[in-house]
C-alpha positions as CSV (number, residue, x, y, z in Angstrom):
1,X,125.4,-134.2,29.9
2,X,123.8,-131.0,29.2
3,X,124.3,-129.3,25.8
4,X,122.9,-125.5,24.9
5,X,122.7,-124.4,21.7
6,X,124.6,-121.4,22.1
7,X,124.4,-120.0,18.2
8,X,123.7,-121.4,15.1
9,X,121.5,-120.8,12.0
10,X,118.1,-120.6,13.2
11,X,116.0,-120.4,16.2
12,X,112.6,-120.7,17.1
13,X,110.1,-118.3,16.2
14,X,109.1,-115.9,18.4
15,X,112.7,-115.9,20.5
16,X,115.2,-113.1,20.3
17,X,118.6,-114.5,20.0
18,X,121.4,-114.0,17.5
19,X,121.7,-116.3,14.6
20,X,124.5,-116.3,12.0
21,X,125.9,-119.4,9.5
22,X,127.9,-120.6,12.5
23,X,127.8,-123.2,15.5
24,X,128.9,-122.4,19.2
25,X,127.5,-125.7,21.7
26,X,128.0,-124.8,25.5
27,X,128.4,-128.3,27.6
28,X,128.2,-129.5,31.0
29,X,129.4,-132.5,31.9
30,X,131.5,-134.3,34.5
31,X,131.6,-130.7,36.7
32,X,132.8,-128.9,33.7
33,X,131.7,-125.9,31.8
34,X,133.1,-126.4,28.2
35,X,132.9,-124.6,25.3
36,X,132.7,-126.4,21.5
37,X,133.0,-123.7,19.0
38,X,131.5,-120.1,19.3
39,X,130.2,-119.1,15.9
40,X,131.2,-116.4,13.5
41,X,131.5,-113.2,15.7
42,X,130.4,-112.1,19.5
43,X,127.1,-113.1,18.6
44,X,127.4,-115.5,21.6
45,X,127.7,-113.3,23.8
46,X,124.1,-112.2,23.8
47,X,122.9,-115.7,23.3
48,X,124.3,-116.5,26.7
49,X,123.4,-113.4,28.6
50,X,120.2,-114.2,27.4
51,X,120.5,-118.4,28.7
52,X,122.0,-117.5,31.5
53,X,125.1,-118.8,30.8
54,X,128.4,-117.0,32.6
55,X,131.0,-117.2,29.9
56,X,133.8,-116.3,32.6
57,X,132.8,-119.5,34.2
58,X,133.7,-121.6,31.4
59,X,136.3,-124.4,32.2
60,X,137.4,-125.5,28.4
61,X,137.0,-124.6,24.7
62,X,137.7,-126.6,22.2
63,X,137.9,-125.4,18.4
64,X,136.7,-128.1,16.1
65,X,138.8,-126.5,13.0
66,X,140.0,-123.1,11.8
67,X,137.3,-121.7,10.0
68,X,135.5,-118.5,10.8
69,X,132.3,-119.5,11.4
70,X,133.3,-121.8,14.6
71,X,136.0,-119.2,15.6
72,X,135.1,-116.0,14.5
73,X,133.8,-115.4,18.5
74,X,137.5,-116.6,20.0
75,X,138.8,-113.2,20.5
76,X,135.7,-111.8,22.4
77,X,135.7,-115.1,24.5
78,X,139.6,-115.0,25.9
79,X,138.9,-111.5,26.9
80,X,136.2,-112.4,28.7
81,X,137.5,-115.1,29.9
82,X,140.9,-115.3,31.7
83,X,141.1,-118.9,33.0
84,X,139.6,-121.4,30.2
85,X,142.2,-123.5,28.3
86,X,141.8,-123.6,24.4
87,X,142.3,-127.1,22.5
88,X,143.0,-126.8,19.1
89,X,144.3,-128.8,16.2
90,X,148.6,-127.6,15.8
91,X,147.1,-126.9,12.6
92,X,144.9,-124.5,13.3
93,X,146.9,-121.5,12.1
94,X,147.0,-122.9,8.5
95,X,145.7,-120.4,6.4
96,X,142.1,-121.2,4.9
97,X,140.0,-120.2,1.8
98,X,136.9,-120.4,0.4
99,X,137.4,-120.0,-4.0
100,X,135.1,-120.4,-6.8
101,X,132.3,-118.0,-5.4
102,X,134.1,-114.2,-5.6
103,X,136.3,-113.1,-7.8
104,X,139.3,-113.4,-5.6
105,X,139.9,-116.5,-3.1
106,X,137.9,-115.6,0.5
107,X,139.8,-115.7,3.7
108,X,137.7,-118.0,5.9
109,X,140.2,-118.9,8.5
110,X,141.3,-117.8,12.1
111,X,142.6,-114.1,13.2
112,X,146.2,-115.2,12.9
113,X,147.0,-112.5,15.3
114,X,145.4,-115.0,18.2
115,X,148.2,-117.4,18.2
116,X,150.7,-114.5,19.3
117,X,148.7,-112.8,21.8
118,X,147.2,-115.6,23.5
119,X,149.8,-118.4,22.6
120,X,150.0,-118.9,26.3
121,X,146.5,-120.3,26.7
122,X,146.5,-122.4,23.8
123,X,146.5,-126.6,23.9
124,X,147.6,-127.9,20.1
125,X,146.7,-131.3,19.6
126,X,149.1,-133.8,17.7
127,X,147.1,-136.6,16.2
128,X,145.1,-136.9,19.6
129,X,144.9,-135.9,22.9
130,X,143.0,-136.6,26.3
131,X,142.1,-133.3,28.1
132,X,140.9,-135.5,31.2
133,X,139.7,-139.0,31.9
134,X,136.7,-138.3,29.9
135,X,137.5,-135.9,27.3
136,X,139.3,-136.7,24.0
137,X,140.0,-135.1,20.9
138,X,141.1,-137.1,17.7
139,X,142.4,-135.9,14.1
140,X,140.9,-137.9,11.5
141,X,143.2,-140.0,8.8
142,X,141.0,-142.3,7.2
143,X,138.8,-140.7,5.1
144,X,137.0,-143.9,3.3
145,X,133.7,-143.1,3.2
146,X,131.8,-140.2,2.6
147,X,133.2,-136.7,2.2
148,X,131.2,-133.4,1.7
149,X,131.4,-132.8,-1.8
150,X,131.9,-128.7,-1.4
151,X,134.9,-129.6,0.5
152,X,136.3,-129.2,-3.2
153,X,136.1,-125.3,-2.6
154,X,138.3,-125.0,0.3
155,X,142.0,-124.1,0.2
156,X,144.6,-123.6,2.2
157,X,147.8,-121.1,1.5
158,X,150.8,-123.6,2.4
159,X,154.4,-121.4,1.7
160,X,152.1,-119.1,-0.6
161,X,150.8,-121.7,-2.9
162,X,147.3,-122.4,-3.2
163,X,146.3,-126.5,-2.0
164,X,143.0,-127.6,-1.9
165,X,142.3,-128.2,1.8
166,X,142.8,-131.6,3.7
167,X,141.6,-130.5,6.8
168,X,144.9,-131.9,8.5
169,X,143.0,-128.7,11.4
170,X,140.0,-130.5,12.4
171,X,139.4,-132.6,15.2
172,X,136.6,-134.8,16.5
173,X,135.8,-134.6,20.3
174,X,134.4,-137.5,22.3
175,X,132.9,-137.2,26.2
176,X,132.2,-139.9,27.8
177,X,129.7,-140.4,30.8
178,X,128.5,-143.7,32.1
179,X,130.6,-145.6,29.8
180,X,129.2,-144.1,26.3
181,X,130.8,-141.8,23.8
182,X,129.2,-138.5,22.7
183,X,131.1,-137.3,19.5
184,X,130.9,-133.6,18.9
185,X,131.7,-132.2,15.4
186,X,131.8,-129.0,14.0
187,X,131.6,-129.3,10.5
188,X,133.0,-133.0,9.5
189,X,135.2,-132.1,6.6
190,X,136.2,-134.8,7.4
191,X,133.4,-136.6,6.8
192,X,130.7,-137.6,9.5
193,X,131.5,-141.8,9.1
194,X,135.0,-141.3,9.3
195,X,134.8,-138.9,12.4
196,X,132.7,-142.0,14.0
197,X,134.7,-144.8,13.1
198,X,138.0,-143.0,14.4
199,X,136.3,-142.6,17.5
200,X,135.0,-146.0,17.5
201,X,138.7,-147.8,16.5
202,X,140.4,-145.4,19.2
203,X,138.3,-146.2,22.0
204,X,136.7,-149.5,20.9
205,X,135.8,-150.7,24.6
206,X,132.9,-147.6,24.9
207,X,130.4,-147.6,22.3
208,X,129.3,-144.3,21.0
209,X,126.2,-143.3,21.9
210,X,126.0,-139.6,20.3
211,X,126.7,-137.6,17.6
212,X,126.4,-133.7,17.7
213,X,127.1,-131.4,15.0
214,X,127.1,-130.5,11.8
215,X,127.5,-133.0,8.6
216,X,128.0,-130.0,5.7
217,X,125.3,-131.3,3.3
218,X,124.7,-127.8,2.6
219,X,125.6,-125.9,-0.4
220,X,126.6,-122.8,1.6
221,X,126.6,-120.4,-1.5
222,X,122.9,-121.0,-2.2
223,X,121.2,-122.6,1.0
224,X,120.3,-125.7,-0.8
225,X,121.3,-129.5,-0.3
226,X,124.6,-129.7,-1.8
227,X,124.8,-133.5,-2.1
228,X,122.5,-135.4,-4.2
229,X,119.8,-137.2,-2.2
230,X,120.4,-140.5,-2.4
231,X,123.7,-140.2,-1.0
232,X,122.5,-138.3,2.2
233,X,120.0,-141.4,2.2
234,X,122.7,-143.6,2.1
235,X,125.0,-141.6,4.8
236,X,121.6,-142.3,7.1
237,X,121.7,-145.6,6.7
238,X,125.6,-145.8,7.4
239,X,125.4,-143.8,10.1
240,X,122.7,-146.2,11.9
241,X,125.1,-149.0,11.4
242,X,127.5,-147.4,13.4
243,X,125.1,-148.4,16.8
244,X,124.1,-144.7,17.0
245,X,121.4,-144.4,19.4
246,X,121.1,-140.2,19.6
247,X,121.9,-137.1,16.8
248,X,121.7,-133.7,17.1
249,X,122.6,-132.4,14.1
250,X,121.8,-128.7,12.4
251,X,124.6,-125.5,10.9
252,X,126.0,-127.2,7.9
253,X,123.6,-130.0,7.8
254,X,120.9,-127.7,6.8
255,X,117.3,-127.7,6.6
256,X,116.7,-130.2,3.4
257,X,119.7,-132.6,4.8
258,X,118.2,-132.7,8.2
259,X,114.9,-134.1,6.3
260,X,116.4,-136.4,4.1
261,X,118.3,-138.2,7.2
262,X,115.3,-137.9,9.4
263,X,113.5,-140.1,6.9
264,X,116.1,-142.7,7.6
265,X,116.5,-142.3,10.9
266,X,113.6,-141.3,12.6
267,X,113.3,-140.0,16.5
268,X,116.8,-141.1,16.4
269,X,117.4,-137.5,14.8
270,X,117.0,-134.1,16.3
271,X,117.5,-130.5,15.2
272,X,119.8,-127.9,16.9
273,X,118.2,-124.6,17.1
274,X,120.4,-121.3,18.9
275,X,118.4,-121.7,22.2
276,X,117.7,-125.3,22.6
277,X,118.7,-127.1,25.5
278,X,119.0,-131.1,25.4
279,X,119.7,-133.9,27.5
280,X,122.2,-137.2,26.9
């Protein structure tokens, strides 16, 4: 499996593609071209013209959960593209907000115009759903362990009331090649642990080998940790329980996360980067 940064919040120095507070993965795997996210806008675009990536060729995209910044690109990609199916959570028109930071609640979620114009192209996912015989997508129900603690200001607008958000719209996708999981997340809301062990209790005869994504340690109003240290310490040492051998992590995480988990887990940990190109 081959996975390309295609946009996220940094790159390395000296390069000159797009950045944005956002994650779009581009991944090849099994003879497909799939997409996992796109970011916050057409910022992609460039990124790929500039990887070489032909965004008409794309196979699949899969949206991890209706929030801008991993679907602000979809409109720009379906008119590029005219033959790539989009998986989606049946949630994913739900209405989403950001509060507590401007005056007025922040729409953060999807153009809502997408699901009329382009209903024809669109996959919704109930609960789960298995795209092939080695791509799945799961909601996430168990929410045990860990959640990110700025979850607390996101909303949704259900029949124009204001509920804080239970991300009923995100879903965790797993590949499998040569009879291990890779678990792709966008955000994890959800929570990172409970995205694994759903993956882990729905398929439990292929062991997880991956994790890409972001975990939303940030504090996305002032680009500082948002959680307090010894609970990212203790997610690390949770999250090498699970059997984890490989994670790519970056976006939400952010920079002081990624450290604080790295200290745990060692080479098992790796940065994303819009650019980089890795291996699993």
């Amino acid at each position: 499996m081959k996975i390309t940064t295609l946009i996220e919040n940094t790159k390395p120095e000296g390069t000159s593609f797009a950045i944005g507070h956002g994650l779009g993965l581009y991944v090849e795997t099994n003879g497909l071209k799939l997409l996992f996210d796109n970011g916050p806008d057409d910022s992609f675009v460039q990124n790929a013209s500039l990887l070489g990536i032909d965004l008409a060729e794309v196979d699949l995209y899969v949206l991890s959960h209706a929030h801008y910044d991993h679907g602000g690109g979809l409109r720009t990609f379906l008119s590029m593209n005219d033959k790539a199916t989009v998986w989606l959570s049946e949630f994913a028109s739900d209405q989403c907000y950001s509060v507590g930071r401007t005056p007025e609640p922040r729409y953060i979620g999807i153009d809502p115009k997408l699901f009329e114009e382009y209903g024809e192209r669109l996959c919704f996912v109930t609960n789960e759903a298995s795209i092939n015989d080695s791509i799945c997508l799961f909601s996430v129900h168990d929410f045990n362990t860990f959640r990110p603690r700025f979850n607390s200001l996101l909303y949704t607008k259900r029949s124009g009331e204001m509920t804080r958000d239970d991300f009923r719209h995100e879903l965790v996708m797993a590949i499998t090649e040569n009879g291990q999981n890779t678990i792709f997340t966008g955000c994890a809301h959800s929570g990172i642990l409970n995205m694994v062990r759903t993956v882990q209790e729905k398929m439990p005869d292929t062991p997880v080998h991956a994790v890409v994504g972001g975990f939303h340690l940030l504090n996305t109003a002032t680009k500082a940790l948002g959680e307090a240290p010894e609970t990212v310490r203790k997610l690390a040492e949770e999250l090498e329980k699970t059997g984890v051998d490989k994670i790519l992590t970056g976006h939400c995480t952010g920079t002081e996360g990624f450290e604080l988990l790295r200290a745990v887990l060692g080479d098992k940990i790796e940065a994303l980067s819009t650019g980089k190109v890795f291996e699993i």
